[in-house]
MMTF fields as JSON, N, C-alpha, C and O atoms, coordinates in Angstrom:
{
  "mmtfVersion": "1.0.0",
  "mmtfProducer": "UNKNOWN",
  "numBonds": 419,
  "numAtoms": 420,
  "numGroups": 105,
  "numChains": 1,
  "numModels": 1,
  "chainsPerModel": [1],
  "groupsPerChain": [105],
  "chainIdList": ["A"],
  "bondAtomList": [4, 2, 8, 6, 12, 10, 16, 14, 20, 18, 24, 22, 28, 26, 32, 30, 36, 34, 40, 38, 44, 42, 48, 46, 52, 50, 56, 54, 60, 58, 64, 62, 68, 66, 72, 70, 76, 74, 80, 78, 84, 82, 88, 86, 92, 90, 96, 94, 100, 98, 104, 102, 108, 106, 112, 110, 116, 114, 120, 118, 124, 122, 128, 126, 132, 130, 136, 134, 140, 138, 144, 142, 148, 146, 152, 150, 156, 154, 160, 158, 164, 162, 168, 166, 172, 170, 176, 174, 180, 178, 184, 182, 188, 186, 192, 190, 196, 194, 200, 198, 204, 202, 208, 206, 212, 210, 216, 214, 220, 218, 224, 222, 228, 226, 232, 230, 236, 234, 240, 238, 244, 242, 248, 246, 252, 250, 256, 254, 260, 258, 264, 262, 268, 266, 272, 270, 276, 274, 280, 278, 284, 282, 288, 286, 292, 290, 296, 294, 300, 298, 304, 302, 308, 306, 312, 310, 316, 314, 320, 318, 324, 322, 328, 326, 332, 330, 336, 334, 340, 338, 344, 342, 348, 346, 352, 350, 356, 354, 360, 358, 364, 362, 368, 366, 372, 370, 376, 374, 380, 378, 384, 382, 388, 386, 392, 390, 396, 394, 400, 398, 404, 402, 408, 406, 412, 410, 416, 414],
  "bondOrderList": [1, 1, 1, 1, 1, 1, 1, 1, 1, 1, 1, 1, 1, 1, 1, 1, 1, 1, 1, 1, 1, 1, 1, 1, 1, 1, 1, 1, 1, 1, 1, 1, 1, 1, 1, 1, 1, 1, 1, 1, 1, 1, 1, 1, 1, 1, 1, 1, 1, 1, 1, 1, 1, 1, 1, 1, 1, 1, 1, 1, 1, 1, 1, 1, 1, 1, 1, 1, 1, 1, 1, 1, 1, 1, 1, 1, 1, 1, 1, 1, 1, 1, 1, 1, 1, 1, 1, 1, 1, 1, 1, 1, 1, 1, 1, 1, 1, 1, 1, 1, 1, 1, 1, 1],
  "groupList": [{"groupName": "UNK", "atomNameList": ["N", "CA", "C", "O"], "elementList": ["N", "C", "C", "O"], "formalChargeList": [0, 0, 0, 0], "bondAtomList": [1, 0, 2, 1, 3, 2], "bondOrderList": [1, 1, 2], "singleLetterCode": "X", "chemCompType": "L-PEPTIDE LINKING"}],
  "groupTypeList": [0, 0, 0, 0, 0, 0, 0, 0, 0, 0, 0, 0, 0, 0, 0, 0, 0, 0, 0, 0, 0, 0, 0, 0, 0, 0, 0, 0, 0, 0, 0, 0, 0, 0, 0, 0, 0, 0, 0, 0, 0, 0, 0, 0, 0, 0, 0, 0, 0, 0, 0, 0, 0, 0, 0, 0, 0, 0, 0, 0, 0, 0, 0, 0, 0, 0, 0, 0, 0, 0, 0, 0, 0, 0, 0, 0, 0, 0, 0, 0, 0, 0, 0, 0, 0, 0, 0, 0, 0, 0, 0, 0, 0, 0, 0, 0, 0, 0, 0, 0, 0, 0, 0, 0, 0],
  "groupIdList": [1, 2, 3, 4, 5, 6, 7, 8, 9, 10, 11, 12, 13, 14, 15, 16, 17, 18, 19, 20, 21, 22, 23, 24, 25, 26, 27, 28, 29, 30, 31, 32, 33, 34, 35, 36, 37, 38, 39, 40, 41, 42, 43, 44, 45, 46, 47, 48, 49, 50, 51, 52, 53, 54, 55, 56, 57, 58, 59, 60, 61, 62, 63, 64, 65, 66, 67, 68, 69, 70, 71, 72, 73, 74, 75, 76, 77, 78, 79, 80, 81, 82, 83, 84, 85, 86, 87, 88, 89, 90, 91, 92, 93, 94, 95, 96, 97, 98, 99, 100, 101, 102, 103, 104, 105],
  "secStructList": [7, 3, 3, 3, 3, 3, 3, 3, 3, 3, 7, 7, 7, 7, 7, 2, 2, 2, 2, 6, 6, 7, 7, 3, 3, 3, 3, 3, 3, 3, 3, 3, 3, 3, 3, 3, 3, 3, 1, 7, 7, 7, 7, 1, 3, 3, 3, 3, 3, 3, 3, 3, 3, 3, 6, 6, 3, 3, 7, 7, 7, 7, 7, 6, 6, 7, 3, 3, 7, 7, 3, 3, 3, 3, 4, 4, 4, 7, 7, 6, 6, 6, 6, 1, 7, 3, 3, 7, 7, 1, 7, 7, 7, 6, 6, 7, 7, 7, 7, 3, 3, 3, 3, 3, 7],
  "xCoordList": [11.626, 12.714, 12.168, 10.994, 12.946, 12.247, 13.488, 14.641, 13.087, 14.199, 13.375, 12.519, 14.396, 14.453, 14.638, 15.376, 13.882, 13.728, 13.495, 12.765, 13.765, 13.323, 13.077, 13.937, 11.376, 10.815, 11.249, 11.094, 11.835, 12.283, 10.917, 10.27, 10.686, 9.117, 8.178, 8.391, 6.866, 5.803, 4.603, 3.885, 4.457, 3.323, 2.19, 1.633, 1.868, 0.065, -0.531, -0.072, -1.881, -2.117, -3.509, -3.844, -4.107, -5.073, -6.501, -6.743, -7.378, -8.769, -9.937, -9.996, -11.102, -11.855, -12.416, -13.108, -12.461, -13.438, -12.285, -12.774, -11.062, -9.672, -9.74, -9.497, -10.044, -9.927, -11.507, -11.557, -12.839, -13.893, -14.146, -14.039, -14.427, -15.825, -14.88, -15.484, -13.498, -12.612, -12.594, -12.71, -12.487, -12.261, -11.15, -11.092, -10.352, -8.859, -7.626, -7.467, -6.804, -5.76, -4.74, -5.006, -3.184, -1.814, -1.025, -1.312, 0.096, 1.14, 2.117, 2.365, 3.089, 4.644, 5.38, 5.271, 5.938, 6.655, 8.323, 8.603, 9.301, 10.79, 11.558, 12.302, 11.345, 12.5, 14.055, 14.471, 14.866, 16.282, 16.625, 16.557, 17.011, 17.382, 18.464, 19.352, 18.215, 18.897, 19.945, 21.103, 18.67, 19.096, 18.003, 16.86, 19.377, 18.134, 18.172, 19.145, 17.157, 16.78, 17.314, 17.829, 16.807, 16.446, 16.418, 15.778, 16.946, 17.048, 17.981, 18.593, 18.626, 19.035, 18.551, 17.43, 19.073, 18.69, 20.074, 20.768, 20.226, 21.87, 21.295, 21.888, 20.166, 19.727, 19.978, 19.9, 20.348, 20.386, 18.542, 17.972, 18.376, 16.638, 15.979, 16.148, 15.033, 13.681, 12.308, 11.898, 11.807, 10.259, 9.324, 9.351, 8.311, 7.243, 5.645, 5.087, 5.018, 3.635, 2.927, 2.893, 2.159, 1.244, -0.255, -0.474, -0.972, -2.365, -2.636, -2.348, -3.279, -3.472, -5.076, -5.505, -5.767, -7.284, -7.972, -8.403, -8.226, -9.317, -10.272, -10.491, -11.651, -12.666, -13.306, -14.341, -12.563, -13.314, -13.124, -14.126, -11.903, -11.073, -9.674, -8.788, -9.548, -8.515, -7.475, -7.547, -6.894, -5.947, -4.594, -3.891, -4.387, -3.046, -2.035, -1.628, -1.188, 0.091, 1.187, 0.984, 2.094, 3.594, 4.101, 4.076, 4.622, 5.04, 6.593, 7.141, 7.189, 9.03, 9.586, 9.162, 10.396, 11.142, 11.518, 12.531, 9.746, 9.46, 10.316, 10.794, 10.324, 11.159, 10.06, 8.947, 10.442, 9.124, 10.415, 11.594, 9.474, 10.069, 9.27, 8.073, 9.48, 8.613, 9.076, 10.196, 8.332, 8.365, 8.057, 7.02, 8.765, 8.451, 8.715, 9.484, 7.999, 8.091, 8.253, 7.829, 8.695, 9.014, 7.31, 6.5, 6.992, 5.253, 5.111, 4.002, 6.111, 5.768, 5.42, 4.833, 5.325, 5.271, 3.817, 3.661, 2.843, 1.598, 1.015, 1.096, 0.326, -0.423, -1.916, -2.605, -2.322, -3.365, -3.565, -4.68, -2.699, -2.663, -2.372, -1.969, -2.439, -2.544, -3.578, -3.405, -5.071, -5.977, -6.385, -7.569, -5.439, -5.373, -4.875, -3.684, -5.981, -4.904, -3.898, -3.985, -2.756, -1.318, -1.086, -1.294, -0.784, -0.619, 1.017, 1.472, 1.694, 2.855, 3.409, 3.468, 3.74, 3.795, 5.27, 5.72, 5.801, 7.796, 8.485, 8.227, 9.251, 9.945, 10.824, 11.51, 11.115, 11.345, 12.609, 13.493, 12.812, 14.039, 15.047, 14.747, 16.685, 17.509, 17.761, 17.746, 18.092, 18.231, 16.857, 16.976, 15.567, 14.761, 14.408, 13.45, 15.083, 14.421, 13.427, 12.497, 13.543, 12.71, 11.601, 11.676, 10.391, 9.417, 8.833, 8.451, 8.587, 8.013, 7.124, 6.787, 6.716, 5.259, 5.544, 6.368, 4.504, 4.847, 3.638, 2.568, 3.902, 3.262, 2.959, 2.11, 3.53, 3.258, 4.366, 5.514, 4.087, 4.557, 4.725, 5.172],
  "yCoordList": [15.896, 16.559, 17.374, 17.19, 18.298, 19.285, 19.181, 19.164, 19.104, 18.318, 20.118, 20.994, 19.664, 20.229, 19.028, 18.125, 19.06, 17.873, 17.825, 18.775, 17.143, 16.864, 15.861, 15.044, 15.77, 14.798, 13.848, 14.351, 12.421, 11.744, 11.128, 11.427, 10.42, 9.33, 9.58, 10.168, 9.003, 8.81, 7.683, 7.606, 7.048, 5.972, 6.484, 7.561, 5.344, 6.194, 6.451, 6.086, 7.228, 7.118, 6.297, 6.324, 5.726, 4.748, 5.743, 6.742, 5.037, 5.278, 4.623, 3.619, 6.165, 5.858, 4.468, 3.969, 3.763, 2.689, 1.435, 0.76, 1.452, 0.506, 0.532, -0.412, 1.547, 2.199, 1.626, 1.488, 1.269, 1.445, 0.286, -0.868, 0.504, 1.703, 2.836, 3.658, 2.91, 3.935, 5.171, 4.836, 6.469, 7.773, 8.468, 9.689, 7.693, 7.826, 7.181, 5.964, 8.037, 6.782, 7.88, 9.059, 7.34, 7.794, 6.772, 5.644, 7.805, 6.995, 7.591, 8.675, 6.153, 6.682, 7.322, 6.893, 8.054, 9.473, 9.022, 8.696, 9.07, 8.936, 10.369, 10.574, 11.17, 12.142, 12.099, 11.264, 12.785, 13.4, 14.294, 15.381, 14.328, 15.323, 16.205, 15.732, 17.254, 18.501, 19.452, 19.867, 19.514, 20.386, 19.338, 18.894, 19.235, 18.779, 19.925, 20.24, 20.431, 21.956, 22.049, 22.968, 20.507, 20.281, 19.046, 18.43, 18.463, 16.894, 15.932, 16.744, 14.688, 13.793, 13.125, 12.631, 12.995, 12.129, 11.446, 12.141, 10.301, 10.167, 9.583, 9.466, 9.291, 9.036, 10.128, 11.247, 9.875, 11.048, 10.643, 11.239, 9.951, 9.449, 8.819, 7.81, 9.549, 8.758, 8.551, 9.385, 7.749, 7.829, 7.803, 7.33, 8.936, 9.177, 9.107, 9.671, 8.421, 8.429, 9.758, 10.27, 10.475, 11.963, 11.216, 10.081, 12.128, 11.856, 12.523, 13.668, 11.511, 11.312, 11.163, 11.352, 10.957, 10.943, 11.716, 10.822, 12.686, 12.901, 13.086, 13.992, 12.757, 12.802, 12.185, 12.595, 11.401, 11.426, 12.305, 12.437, 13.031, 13.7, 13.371, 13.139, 13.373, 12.932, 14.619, 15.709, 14.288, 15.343, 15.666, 14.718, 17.157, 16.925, 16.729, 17.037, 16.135, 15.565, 16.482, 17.403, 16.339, 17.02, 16.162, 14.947, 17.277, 16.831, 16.693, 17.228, 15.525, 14.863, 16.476, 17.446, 16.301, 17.184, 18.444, 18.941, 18.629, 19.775, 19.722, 18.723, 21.07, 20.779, 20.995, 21.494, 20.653, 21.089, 21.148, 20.795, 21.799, 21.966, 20.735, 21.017, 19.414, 18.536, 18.543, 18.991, 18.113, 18.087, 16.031, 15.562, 15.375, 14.047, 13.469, 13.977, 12.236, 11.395, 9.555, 9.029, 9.072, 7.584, 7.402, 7.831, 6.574, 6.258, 5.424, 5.506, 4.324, 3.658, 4.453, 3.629, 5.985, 5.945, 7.082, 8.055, 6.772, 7.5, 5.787, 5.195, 5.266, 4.207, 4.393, 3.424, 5.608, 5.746, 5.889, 6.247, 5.669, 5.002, 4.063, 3.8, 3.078, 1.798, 1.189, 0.378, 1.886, 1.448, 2.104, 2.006, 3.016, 3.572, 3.142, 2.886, 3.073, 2.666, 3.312, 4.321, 2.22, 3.447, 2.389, 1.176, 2.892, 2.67, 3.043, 4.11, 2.07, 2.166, 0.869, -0.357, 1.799, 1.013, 1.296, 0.955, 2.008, 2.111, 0.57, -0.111, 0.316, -0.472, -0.904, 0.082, -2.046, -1.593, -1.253, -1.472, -0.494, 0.253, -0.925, -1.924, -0.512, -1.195, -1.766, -2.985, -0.7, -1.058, -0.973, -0.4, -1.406, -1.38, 0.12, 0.638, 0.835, 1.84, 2.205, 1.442, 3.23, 4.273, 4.085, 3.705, 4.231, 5.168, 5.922, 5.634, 7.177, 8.285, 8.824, 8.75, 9.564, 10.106, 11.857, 12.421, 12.455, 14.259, 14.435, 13.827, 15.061, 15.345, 17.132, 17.632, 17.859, 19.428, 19.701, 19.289, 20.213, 20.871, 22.373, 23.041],
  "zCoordList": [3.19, 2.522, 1.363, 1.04, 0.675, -0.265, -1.147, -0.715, -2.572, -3.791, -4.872, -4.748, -5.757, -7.246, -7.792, -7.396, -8.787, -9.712, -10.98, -11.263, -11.977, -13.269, -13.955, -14.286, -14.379, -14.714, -15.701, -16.814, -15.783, -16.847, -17.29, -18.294, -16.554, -17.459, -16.485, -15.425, -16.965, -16.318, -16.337, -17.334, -15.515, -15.947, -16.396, -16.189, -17.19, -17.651, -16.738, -15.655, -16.776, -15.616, -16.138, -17.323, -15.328, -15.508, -15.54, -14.862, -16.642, -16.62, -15.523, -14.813, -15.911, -14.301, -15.023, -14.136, -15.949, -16.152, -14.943, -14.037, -15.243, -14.74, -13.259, -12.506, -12.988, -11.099, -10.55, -9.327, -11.338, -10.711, -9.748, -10.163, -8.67, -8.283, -7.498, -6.811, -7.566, -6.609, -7.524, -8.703, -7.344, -7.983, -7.307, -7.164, -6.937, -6.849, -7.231, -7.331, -7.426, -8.293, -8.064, -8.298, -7.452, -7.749, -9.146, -9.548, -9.623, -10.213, -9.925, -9.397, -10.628, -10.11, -11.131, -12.28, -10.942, -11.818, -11.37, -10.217, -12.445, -12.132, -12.315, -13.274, -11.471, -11.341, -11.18, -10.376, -11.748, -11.442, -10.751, -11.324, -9.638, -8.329, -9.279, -9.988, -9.135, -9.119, -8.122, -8.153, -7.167, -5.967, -4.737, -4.852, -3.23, -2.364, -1.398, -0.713, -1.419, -0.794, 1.36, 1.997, 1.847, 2.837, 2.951, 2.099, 3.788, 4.199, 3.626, 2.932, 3.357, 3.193, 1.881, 2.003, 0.744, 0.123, -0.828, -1.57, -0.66, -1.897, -3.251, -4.324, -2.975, -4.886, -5.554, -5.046, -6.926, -7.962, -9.052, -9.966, -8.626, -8.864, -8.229, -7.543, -8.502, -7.276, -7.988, -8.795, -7.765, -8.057, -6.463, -5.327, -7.633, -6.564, -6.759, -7.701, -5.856, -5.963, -5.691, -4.572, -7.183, -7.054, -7.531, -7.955, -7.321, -7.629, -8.988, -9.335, -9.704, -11.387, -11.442, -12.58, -10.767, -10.352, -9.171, -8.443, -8.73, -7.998, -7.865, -8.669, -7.095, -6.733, -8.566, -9.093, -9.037, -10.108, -11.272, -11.975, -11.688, -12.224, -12.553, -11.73, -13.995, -14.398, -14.11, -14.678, -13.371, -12.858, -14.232, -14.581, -14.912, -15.409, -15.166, -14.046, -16.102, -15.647, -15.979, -16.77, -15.547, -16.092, -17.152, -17.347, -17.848, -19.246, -18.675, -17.711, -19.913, -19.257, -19.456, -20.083, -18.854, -18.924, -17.731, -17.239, -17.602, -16.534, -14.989, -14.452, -14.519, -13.212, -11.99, -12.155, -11.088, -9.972, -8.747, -8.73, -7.768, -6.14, -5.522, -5.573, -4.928, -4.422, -2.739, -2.493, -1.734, -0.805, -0.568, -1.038, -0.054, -0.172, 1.063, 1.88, 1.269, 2.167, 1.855, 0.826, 2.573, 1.99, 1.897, 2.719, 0.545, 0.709, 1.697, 2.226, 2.333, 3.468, 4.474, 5.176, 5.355, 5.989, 5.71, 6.448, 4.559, 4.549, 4.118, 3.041, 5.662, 5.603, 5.056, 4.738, 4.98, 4.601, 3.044, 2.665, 2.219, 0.701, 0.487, -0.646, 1.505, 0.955, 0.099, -0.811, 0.68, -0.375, -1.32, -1.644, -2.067, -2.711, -4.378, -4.556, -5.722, -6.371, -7.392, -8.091, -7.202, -7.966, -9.404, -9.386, -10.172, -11.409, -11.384, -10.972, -11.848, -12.399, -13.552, -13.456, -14.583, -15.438, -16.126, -17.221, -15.111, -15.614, -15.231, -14.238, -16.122, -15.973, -14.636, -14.368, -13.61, -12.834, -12.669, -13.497, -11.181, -10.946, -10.549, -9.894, -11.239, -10.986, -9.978, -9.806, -8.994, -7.426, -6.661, -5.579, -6.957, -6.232, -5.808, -6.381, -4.882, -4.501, -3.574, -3.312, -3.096, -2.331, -2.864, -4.033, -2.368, -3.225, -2.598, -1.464, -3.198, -1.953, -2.718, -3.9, -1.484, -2.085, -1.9, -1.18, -2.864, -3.173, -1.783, -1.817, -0.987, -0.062, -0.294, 0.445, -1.118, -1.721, -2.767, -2.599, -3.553, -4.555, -4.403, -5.335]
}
């Protein structure tokens, strides 16, 4: 599905010393749906797993507030981040929740 969104919080994102010996790391980000461009969604918030580390690079983050175009998928159904590690350090969500992952921006 493809959302308009706006960023409320963000987990830290974790240091390469916290992640080692991995040089990858997602966290979870809590957006506010705006507009859903394409597809199904009835949350008016979602959190989503983006990449905050690559190859050994602390990747920048979005500052609260910012809006983005995200393209997402439930993270259950990208098995290949499972061994991946995600840092989330938001409080948790009321109703549990979705969690999806930004598959393009």
């Amino acid at each position: 599905m493809i959302v308009e969104v706006r960023l409320r919080q963000l987990s830290r994102p974790p240091t390469l010393a916290e992640i080692t010996p991995y040089r990858e790391a997602l966290a979870v980000f809590e957006y506010e749906v705006e507009r859903v461009i394409s597809g199904e969604l009835p949350e008016s918030v979602v959190r989503v797993a983006d990449w905050v580390i690559a190859d050994g690079e602390l990747l920048a983050s979005p500052v609260a507030g910012t809006t983005a175009r995200l393209v997402l998928e439930p993270f259950i159904s990208q098995p290949q981040l499972e061994s991946v590690y995600l840092a989330n350090t938001l409080q948790p969500a009321e109703d549990g929740g979705t969690l999806f992952y930004a598959v393009a921006q």
